[in-house]
MARNUVO-656527 format. One record per residue (C-alpha): residue number from 1; chain; x, y, z. Coordinates in steps of 0.2 Angstrom, whole numbers, padded with zeros to 4 digits, always signed. Example, Ala and Ser with C-alpha at 12.3 -4.5 7.8 and 13.67 -1.06 7.14 Angstrom:
% residues 2
<nr 1	kette A	X +0062	Y -0022	Z +0039>
<nr 2	kette A	X +0068	Y -0005	Z +0036>
This chain:
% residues 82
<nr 1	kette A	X +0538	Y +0532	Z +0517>
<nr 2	kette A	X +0555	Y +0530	Z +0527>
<nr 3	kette A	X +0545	Y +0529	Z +0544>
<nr 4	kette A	X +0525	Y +0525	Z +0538>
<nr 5	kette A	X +0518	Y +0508	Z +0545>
<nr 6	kette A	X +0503	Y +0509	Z +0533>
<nr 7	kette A	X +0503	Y +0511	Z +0517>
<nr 8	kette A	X +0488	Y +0514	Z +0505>
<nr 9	kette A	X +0489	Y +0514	Z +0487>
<nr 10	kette A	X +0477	Y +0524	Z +0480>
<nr 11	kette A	X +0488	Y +0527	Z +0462>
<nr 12	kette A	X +0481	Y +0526	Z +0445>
<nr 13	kette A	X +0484	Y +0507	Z +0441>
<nr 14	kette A	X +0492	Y +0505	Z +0422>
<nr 15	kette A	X +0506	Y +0489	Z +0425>
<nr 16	kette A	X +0513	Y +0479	Z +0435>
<nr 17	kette A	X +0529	Y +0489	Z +0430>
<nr 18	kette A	X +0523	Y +0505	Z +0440>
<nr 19	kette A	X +0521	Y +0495	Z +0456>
<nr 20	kette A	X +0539	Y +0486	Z +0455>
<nr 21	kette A	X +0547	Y +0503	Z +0454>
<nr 22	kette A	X +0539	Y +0504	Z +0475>
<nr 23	kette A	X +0547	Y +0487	Z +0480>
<nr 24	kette A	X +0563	Y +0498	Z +0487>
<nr 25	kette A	X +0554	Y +0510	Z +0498>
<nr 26	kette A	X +0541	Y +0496	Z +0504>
<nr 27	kette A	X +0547	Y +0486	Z +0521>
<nr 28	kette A	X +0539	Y +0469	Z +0526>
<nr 29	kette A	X +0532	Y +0475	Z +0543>
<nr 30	kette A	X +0522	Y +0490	Z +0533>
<nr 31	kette A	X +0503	Y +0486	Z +0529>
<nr 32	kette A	X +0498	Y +0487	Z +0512>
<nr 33	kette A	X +0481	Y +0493	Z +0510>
<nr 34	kette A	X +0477	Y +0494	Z +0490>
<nr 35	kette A	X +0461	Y +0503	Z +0484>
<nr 36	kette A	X +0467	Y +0501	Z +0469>
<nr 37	kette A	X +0454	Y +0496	Z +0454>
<nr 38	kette A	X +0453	Y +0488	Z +0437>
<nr 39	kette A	X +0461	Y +0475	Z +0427>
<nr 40	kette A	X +0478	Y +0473	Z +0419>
<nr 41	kette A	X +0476	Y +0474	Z +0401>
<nr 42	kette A	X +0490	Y +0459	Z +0397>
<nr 43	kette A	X +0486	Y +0447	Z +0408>
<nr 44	kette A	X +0467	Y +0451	Z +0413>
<nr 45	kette A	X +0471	Y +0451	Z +0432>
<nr 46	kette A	X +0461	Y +0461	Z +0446>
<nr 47	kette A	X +0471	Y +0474	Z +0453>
<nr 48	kette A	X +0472	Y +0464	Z +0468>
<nr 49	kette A	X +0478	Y +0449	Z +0459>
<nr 50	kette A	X +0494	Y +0459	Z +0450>
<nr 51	kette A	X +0498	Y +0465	Z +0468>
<nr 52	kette A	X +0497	Y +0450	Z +0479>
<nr 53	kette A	X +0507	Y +0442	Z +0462>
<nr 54	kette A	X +0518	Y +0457	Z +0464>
<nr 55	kette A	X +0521	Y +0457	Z +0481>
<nr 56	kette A	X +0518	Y +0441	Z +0487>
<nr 57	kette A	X +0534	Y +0439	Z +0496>
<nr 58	kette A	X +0534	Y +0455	Z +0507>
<nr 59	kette A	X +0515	Y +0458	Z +0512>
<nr 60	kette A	X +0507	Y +0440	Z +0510>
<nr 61	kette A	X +0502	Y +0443	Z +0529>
<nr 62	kette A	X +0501	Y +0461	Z +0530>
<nr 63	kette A	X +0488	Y +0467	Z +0514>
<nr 64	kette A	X +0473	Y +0470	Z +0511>
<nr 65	kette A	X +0463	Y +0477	Z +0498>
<nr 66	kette A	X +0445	Y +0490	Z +0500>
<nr 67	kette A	X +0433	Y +0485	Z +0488>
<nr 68	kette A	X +0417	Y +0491	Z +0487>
<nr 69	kette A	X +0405	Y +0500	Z +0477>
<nr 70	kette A	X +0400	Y +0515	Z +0486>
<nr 71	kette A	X +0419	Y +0517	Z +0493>
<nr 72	kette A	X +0421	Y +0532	Z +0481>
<nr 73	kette A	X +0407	Y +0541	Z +0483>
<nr 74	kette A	X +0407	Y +0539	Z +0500>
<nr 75	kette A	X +0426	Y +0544	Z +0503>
<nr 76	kette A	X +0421	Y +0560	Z +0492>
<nr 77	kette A	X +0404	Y +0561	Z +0504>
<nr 78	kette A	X +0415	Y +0560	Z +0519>
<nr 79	kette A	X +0404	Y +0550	Z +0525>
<nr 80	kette A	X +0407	Y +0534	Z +0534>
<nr 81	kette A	X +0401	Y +0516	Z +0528>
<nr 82	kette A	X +0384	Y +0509	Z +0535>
C-alpha cells in the first residue's frame, strides 16, 4: 500500500477495531473507496458510518463509498453498471 493512491476496501467488516489496525499504512492524499456492507453490531452504524467515524480526519475529502444492490452480481458478471 506504500505507493497506492486508491484504496478500496472490500474486507469482511466485523469492528471498528479491524479497520484502526489500517490507520498506519493509510496516507491522507490516498482515496478511500469502501464497498464495504452491513452494520456494526454495538453501535448499529452502516459500514459507511463506522468508517467516515473512523477516519474522519484523514479522508473527510477523499472517500467514497459503492452502494448498490446489483454491485455484487454485477462485479461477479463482469459486467459494467447500466
Amino acid at each position: 500500500m506504500e505507493n497506492a493512491e486508491i484504496v478500496v476496501s472490500v474486507i469482511p467488516y466485523t469492528s471498528a477495531g479491524n479497520l484502526q489496525k489500517m490507520l498506519g499504512r493509510l496516507r491522507p492524499q490516498m482515496i478511500f473507496v469502501n464497498s464495504t456492507k452491513g452494520i456494526e453490531i454495538e453501535t448499529q452504524m452502516r459500514m459507511e458510518e463506522v468508517i467516515r467515524d473512523v477516519l474522519h480526519d484523514c479522508f473527510e475529502p477523499r472517500y467514497v463509498a459503492l452502494s448498490a444492490p446489483a454491485l455484487l452480481k454485477r462485479s461477479r458478471a463482469m459486467s459494467p453498471a447500466p
